[in-house]
OpenMM code with the backbone's topology and positions (N, CA, C; nanometers):
from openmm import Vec3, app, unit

residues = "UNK UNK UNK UNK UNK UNK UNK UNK UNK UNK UNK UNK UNK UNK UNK UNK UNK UNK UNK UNK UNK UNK UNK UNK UNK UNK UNK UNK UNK UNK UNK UNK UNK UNK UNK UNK UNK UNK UNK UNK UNK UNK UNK UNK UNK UNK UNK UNK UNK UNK UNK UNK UNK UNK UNK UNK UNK UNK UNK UNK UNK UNK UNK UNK UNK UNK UNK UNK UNK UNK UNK UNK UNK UNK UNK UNK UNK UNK UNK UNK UNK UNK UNK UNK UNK UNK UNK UNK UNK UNK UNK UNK UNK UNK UNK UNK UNK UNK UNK UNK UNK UNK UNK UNK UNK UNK UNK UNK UNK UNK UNK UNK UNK UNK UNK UNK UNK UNK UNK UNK UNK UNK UNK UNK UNK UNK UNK UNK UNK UNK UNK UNK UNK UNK UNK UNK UNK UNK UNK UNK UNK UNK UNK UNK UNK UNK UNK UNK UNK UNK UNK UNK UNK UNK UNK UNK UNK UNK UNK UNK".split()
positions = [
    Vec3(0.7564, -0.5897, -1.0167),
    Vec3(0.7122, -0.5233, -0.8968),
    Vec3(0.5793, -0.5758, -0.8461),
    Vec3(0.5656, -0.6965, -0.8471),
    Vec3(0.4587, -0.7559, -0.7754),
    Vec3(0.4451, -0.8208, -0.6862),
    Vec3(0.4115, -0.8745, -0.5870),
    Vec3(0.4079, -0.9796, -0.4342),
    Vec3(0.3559, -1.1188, -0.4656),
    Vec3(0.2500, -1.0769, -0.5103),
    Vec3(0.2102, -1.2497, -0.5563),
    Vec3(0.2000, -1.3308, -0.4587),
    Vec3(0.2317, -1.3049, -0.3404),
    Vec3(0.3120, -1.3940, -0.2150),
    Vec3(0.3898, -1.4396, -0.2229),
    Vec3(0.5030, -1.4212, -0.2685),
    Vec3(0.6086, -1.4047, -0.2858),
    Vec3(0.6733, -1.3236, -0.2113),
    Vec3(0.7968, -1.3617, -0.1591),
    Vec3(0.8712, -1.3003, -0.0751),
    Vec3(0.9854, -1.2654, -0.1871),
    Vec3(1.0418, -1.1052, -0.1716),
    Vec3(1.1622, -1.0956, -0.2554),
    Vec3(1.3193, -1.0640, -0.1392),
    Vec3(1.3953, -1.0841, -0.1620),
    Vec3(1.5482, -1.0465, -0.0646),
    Vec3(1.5818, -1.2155, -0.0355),
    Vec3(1.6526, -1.2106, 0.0728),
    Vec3(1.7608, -1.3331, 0.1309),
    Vec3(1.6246, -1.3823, 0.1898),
    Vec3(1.6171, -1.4841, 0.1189),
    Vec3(1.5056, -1.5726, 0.2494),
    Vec3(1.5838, -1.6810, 0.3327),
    Vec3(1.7411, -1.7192, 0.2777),
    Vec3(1.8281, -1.8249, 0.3609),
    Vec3(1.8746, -1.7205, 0.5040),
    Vec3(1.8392, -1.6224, 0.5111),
    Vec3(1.9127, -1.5291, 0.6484),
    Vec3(1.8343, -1.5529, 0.7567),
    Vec3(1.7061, -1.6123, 0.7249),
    Vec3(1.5854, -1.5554, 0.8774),
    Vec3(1.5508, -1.6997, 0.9310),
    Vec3(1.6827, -1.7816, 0.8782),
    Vec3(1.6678, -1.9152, 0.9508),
    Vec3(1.5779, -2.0262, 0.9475),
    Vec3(1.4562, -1.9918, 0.8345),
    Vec3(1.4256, -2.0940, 0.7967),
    Vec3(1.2487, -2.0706, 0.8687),
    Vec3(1.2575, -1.9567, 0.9389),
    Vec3(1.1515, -1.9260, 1.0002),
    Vec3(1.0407, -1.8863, 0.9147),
    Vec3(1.0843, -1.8182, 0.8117),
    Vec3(0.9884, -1.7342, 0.7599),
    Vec3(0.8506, -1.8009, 0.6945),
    Vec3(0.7563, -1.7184, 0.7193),
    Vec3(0.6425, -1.8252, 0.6289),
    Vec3(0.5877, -1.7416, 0.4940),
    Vec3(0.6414, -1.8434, 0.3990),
    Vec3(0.6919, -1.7646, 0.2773),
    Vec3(0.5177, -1.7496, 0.2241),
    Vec3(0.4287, -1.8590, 0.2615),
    Vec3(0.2272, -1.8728, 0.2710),
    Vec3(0.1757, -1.7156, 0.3308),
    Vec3(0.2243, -1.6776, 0.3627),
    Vec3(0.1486, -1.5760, 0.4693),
    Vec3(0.2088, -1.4030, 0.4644),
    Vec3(0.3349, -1.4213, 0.4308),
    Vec3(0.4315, -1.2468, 0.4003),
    Vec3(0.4240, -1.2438, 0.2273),
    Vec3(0.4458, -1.1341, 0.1626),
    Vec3(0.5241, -1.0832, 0.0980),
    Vec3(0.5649, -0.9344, 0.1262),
    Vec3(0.6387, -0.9124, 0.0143),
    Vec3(0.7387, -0.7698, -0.0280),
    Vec3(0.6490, -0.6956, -0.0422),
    Vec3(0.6732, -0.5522, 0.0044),
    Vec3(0.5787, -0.4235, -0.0100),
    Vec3(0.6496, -0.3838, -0.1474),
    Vec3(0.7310, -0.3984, -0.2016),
    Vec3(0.7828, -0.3091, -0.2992),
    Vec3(0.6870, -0.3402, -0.4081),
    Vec3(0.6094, -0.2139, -0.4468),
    Vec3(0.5637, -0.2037, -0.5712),
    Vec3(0.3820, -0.2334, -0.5825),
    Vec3(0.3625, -0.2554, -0.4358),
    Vec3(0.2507, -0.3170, -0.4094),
    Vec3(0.1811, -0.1835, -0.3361),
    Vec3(0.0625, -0.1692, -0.3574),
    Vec3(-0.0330, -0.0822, -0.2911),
    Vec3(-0.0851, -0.1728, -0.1770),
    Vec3(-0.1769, -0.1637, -0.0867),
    Vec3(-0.3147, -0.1831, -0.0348),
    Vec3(-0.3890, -0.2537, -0.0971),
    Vec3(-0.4472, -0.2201, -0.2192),
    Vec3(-0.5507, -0.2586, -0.2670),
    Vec3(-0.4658, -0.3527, -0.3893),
    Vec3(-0.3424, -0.3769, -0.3723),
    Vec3(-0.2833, -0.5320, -0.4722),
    Vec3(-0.2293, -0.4197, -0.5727),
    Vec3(-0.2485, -0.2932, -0.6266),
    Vec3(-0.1982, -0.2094, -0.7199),
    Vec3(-0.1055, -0.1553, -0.7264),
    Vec3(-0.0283, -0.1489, -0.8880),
    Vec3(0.0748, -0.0881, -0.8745),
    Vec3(0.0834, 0.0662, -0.8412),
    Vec3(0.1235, 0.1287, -0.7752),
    Vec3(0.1498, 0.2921, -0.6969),
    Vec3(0.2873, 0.3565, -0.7696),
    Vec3(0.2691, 0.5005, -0.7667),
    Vec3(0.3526, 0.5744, -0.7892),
    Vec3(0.3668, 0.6464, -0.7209),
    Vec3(0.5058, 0.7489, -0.6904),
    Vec3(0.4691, 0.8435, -0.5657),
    Vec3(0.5352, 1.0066, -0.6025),
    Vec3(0.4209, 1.0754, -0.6514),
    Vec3(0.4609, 1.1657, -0.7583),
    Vec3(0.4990, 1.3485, -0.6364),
    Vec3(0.4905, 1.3312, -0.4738),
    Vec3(0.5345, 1.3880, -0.4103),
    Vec3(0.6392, 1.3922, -0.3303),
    Vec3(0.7728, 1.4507, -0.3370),
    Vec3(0.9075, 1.4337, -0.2615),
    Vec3(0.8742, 1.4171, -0.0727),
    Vec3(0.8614, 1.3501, -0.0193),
    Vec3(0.8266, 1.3639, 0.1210),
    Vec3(0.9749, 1.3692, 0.1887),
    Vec3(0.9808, 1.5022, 0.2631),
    Vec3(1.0725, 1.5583, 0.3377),
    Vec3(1.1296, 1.4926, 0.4589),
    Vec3(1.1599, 1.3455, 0.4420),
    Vec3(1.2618, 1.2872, 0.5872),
    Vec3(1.3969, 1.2520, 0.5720),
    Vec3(1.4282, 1.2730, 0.7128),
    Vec3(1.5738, 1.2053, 0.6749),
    Vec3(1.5971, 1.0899, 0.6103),
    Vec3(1.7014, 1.0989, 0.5488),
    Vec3(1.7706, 0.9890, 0.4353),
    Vec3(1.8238, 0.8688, 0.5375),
    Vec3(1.8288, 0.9366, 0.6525),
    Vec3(1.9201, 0.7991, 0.7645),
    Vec3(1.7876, 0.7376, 0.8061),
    Vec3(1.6761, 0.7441, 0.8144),
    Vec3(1.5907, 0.6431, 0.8446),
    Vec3(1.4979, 0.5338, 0.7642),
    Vec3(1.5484, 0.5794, 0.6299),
    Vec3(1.4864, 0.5445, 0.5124),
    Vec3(1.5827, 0.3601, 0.4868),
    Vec3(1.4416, 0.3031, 0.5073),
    Vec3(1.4936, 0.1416, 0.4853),
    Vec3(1.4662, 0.0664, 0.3322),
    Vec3(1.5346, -0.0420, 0.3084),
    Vec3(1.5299, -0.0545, 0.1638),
    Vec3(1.4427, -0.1647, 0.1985),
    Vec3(1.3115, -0.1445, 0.0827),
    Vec3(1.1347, -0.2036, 0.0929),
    Vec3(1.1640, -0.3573, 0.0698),
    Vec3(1.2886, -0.3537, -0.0117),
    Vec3(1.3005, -0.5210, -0.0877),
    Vec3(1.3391, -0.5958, 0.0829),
    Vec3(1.4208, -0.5324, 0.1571),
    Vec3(1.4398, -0.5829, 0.3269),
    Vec3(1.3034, -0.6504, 0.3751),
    Vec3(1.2098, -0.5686, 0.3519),
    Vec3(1.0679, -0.5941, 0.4546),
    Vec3(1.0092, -0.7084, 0.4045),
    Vec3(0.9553, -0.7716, 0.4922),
    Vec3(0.8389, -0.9307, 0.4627),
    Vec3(0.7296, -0.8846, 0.5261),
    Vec3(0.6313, -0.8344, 0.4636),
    Vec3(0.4955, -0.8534, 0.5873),
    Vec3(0.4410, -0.9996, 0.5804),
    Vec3(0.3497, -1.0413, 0.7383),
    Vec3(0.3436, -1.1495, 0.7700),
    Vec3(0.2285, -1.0961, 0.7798),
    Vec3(0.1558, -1.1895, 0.8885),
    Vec3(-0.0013, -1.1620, 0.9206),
    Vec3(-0.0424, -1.0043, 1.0098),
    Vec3(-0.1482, -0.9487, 0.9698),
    Vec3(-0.2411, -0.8713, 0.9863),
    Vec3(-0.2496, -0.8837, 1.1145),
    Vec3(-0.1798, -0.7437, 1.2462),
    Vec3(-0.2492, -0.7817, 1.3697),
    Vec3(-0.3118, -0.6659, 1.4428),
    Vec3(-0.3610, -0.5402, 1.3079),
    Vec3(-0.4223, -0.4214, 1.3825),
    Vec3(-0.4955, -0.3510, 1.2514),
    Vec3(-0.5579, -0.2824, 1.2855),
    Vec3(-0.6270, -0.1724, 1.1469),
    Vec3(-0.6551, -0.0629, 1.1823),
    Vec3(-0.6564, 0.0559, 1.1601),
    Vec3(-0.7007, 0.1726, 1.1573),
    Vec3(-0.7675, 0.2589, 1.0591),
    Vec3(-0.7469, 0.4040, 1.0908),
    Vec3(-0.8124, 0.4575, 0.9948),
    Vec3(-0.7276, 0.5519, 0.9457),
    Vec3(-0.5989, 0.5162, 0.9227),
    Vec3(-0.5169, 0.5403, 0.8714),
    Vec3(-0.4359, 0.4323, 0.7696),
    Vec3(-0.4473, 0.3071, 0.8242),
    Vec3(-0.3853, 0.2291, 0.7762),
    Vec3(-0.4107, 0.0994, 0.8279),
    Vec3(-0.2516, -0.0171, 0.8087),
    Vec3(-0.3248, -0.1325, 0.8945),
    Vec3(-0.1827, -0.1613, 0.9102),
    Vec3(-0.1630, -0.2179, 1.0551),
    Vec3(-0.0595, -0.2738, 1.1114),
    Vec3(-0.0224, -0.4324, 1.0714),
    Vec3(0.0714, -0.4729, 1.0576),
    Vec3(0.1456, -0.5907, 1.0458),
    Vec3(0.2837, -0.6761, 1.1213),
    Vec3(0.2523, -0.8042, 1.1611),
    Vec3(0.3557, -0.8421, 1.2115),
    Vec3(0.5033, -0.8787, 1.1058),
    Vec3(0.6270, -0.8170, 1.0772),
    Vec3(0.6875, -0.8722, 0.9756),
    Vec3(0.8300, -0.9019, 1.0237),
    Vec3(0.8935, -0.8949, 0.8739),
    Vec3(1.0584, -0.8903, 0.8914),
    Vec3(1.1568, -0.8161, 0.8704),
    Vec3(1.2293, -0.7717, 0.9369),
    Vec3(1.3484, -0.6528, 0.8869),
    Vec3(1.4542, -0.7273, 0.9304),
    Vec3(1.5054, -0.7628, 0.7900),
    Vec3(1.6688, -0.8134, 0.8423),
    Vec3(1.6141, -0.9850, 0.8852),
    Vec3(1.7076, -0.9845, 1.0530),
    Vec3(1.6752, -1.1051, 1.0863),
    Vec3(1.5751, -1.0146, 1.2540),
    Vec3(1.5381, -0.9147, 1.2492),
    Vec3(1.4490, -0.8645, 1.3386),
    Vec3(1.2877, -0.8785, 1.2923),
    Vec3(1.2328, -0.9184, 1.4218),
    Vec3(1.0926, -0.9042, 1.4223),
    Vec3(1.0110, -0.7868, 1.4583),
    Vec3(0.9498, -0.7168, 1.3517),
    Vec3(0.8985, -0.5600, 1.3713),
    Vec3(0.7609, -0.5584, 1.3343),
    Vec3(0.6934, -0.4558, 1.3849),
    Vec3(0.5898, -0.3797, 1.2940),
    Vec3(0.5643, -0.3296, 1.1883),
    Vec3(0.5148, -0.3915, 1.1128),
    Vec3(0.4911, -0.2484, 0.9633),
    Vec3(0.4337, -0.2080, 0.9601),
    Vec3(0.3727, -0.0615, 0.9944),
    Vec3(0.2487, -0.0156, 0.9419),
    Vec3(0.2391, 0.0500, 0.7922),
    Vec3(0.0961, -0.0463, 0.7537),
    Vec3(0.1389, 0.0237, 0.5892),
    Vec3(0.0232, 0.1656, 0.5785),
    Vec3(0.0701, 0.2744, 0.5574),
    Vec3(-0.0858, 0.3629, 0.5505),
    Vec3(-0.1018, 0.3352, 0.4423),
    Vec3(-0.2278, 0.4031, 0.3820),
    Vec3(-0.3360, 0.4668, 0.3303),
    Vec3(-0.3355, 0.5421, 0.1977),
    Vec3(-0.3450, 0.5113, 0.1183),
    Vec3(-0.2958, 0.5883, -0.0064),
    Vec3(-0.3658, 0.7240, -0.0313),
    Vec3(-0.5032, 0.7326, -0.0069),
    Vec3(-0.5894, 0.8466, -0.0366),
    Vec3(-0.6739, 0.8207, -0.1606),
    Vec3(-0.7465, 0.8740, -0.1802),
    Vec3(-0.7784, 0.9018, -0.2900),
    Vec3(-0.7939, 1.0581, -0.3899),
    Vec3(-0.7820, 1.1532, -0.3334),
    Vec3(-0.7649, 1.2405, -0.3828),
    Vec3(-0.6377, 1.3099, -0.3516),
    Vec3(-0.5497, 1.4188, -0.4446),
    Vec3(-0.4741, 1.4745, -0.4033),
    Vec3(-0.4735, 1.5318, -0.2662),
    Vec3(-0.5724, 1.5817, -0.2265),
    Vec3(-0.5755, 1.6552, -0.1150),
    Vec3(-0.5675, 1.5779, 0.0081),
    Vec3(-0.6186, 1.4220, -0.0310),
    Vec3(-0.6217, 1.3613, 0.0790),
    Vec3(-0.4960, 1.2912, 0.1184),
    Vec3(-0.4148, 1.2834, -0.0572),
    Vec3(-0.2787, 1.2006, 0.0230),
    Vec3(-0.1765, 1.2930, 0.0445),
    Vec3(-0.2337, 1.4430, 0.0245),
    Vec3(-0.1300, 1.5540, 0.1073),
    Vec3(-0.1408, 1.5636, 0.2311),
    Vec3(-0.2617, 1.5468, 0.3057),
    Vec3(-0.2758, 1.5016, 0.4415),
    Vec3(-0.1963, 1.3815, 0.5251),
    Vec3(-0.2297, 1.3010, 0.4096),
    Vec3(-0.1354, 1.1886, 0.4703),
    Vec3(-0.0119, 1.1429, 0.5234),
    Vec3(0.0624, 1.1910, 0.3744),
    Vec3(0.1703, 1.2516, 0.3761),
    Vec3(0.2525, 1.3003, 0.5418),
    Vec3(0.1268, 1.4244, 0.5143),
    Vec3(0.1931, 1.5346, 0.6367),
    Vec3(0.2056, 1.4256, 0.7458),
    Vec3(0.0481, 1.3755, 0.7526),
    Vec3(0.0732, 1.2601, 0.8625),
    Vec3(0.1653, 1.1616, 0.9031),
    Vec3(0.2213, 1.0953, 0.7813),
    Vec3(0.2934, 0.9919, 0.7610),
    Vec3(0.5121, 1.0461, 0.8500),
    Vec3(0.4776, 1.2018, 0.7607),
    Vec3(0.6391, 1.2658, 0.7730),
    Vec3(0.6430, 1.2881, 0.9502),
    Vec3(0.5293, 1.3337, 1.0155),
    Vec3(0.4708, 1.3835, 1.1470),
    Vec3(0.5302, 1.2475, 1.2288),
    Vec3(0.4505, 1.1489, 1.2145),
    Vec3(0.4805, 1.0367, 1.2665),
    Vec3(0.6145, 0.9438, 1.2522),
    Vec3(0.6790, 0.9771, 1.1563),
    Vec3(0.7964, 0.9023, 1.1691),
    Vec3(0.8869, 1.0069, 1.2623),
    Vec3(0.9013, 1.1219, 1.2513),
    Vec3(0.9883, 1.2310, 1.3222),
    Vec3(0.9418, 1.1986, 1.4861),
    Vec3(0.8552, 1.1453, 1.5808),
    Vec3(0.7711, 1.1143, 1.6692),
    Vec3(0.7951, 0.9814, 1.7336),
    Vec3(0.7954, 0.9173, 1.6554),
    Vec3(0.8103, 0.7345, 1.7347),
    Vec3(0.9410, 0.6989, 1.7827),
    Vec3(0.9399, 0.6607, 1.9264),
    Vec3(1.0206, 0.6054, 2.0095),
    Vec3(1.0927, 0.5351, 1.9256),
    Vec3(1.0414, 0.3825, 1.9604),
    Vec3(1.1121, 0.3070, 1.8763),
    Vec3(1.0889, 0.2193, 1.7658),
    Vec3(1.1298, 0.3525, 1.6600),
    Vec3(1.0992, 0.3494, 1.5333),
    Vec3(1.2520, 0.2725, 1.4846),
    Vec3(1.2497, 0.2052, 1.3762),
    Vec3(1.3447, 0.1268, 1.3352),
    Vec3(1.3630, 0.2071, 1.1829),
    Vec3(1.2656, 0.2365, 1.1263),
    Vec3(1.3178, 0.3298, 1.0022),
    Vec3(1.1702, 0.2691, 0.9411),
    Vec3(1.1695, 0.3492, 0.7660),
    Vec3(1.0646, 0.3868, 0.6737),
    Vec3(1.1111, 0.3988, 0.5556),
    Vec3(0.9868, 0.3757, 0.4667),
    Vec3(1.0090, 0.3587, 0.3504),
    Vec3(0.9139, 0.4573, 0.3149),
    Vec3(0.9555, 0.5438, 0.1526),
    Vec3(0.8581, 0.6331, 0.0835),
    Vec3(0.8077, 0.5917, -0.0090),
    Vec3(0.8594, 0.4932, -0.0426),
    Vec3(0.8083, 0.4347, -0.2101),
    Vec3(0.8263, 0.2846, -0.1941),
    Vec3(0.7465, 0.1736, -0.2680),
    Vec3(0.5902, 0.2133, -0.3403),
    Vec3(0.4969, 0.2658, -0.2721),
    Vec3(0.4987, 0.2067, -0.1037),
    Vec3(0.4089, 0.2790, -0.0051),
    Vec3(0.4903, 0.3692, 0.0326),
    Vec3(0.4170, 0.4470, 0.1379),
    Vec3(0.4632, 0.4979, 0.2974),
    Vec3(0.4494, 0.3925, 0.3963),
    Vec3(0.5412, 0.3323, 0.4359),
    Vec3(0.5612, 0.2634, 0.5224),
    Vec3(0.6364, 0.2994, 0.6589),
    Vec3(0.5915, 0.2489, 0.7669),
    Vec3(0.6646, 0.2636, 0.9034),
    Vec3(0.6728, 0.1631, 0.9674),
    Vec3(0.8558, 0.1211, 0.9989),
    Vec3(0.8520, -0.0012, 1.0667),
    Vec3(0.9209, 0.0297, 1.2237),
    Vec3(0.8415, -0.0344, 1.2938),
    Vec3(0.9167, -0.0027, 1.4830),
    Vec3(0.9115, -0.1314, 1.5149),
    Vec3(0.9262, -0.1432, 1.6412),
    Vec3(0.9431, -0.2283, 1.7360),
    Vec3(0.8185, -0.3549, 1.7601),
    Vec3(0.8164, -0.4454, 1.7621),
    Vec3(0.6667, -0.4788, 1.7599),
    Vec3(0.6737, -0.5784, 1.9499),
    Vec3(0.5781, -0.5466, 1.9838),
    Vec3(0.5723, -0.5855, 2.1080),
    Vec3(0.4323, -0.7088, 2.0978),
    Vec3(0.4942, -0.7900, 2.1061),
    Vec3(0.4194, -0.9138, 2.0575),
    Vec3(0.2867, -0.9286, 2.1797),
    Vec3(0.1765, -0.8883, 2.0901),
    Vec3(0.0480, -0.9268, 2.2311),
    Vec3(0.0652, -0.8115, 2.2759),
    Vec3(0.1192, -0.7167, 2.2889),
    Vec3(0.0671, -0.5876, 2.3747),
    Vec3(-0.0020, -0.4796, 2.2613),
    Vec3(-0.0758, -0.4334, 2.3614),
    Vec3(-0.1557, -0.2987, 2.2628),
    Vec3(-0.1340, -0.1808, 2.4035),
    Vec3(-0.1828, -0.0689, 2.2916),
    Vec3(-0.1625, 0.0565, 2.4314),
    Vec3(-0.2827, -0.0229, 2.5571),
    Vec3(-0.3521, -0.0392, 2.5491),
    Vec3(-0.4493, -0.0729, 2.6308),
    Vec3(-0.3672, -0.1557, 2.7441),
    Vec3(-0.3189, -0.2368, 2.6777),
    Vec3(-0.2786, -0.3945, 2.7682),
    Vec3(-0.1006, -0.3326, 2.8385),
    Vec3(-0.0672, -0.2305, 2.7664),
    Vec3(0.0606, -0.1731, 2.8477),
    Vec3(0.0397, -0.0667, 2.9358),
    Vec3(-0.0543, -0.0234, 2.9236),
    Vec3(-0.1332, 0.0899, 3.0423),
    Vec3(-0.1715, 0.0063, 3.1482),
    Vec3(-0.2399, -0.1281, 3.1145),
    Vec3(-0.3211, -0.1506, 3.2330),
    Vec3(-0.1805, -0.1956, 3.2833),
    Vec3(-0.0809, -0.2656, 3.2225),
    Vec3(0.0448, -0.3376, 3.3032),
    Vec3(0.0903, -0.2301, 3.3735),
    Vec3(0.0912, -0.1358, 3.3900),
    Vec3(0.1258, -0.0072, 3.4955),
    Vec3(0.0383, 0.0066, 3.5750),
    Vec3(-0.0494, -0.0168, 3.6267),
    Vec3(-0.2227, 0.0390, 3.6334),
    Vec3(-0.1315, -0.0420, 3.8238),
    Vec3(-0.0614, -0.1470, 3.8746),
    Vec3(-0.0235, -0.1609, 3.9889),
    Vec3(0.0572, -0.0381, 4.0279),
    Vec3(0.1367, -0.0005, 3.9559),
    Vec3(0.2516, 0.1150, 3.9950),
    Vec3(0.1645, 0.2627, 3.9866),
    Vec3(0.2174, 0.3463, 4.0529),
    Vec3(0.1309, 0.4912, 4.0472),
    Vec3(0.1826, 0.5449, 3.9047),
    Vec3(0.1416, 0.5639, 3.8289),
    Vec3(0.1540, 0.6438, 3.6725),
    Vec3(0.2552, 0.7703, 3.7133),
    Vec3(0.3460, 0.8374, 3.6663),
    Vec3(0.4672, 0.9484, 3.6717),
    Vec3(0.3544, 1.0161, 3.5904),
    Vec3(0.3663, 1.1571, 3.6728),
    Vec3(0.2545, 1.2594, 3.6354),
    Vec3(0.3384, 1.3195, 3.4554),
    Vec3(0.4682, 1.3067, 3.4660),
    Vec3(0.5350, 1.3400, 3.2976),
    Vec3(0.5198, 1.2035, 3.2316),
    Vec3(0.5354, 1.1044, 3.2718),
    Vec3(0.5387, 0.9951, 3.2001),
    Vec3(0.3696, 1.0047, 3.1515),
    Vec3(0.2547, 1.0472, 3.2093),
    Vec3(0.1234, 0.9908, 3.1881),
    Vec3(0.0882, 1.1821, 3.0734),
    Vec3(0.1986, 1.2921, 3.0805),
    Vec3(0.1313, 1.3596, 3.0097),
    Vec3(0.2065, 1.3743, 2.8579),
    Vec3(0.3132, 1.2867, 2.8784),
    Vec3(0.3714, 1.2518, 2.7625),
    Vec3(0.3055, 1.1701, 2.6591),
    Vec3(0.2459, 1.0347, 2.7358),
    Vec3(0.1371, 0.9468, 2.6900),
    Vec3(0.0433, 1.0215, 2.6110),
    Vec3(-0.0255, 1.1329, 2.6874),
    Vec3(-0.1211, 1.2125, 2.6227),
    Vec3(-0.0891, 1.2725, 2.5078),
    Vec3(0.0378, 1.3968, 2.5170),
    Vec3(0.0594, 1.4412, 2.3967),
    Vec3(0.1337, 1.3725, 2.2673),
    Vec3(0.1527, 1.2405, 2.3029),
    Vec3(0.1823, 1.1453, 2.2022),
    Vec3(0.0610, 1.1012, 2.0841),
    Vec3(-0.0621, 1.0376, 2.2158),
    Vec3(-0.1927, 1.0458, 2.1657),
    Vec3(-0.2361, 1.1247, 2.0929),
    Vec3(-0.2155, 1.2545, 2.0837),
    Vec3(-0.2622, 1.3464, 2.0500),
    Vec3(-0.2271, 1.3858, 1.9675),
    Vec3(-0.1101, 1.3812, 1.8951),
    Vec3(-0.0243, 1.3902, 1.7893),
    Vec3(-0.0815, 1.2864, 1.6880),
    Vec3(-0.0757, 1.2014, 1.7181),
    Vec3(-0.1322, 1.0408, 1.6486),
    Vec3(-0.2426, 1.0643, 1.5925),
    Vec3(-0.3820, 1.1358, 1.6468),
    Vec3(-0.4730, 1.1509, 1.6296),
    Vec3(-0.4740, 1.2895, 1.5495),
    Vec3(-0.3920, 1.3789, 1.5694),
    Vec3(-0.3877, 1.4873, 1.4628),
    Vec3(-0.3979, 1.4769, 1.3243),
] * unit.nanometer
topology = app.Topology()
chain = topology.addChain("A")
for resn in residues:
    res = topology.addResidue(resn, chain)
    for name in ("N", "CA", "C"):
        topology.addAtom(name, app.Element.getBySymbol(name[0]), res)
């Protein structure tokens, strides 16, 4: 259960693209290179739950304070991974948690998640866009007064 950089699954499926220098496998891998355990049942559906040995993360193209975003591989699709945050105290990765279950039930287009070794969330990855740079690409058209308060309570959720 280690990365090493090492990629684990079919690497003959993704055409030869993959850059085996730069991804590995989340399975078994923390954040901080450590092996993780995950000693709380987190309550999501079983139909969105993706198998970790599938995923390749590639290069690093966001960070937060929750976690850090990644450009990777699912399948022969190009997605997002976001890996969160482990915590350090119980209390803090019960927060997380909540956070983690909150946010997958929430995302458009979410492609599915993993609970173990991380919490992982993989969606759609929109290559070069950030919220910033897809707001302003509307910023010619008049904003839909539901479309712009949806935006908000999305935000707002995120930030909860």
């Amino acid at each position: 259960m280690s990365s090493g950089g090492k990629s684990r699954g079919k690497k003959e499926e993704d055409g030869g693209n993959h850059d085996k220098s730069n991804s590995r496998s989340i399975e078994g891998v923390s954040s901080k290179g450590s092996s993780i355990s995950a000693s709380v049942e987190l309550s999501i559906d079983e139909k969105v739950l993706v198998d970790p040995k599938s995923l390749f993360i590639g290069s690093k193209i966001g960070e937060g304070a929750h976690g850090k975003v990644y450009q990777g591989r699912y399948g022969d699709r190009i997605v997002a991974i976001k890996v969160l945050n482990c915590g350090q105290t119980s209390e803090e990765r019960s927060v997380l948690e909540s956070r983690f279950v909150r946010e997958v039930t929430m995302m458009s287009k979410f492609i599915g998640a993993c609970k173990e070794p991380l919490m992982v969330i993989v969606t759609e990855l929109l290559p070069g866009m950030s919220l910033r740079k897809y707001l302003g690409s509307l910023r010619p058209k008049q904003l839909d007064l539901t479309l712009a308060l949806n935006f908000a309570l999305d935000i707002a959720r995120a930030m909860d």
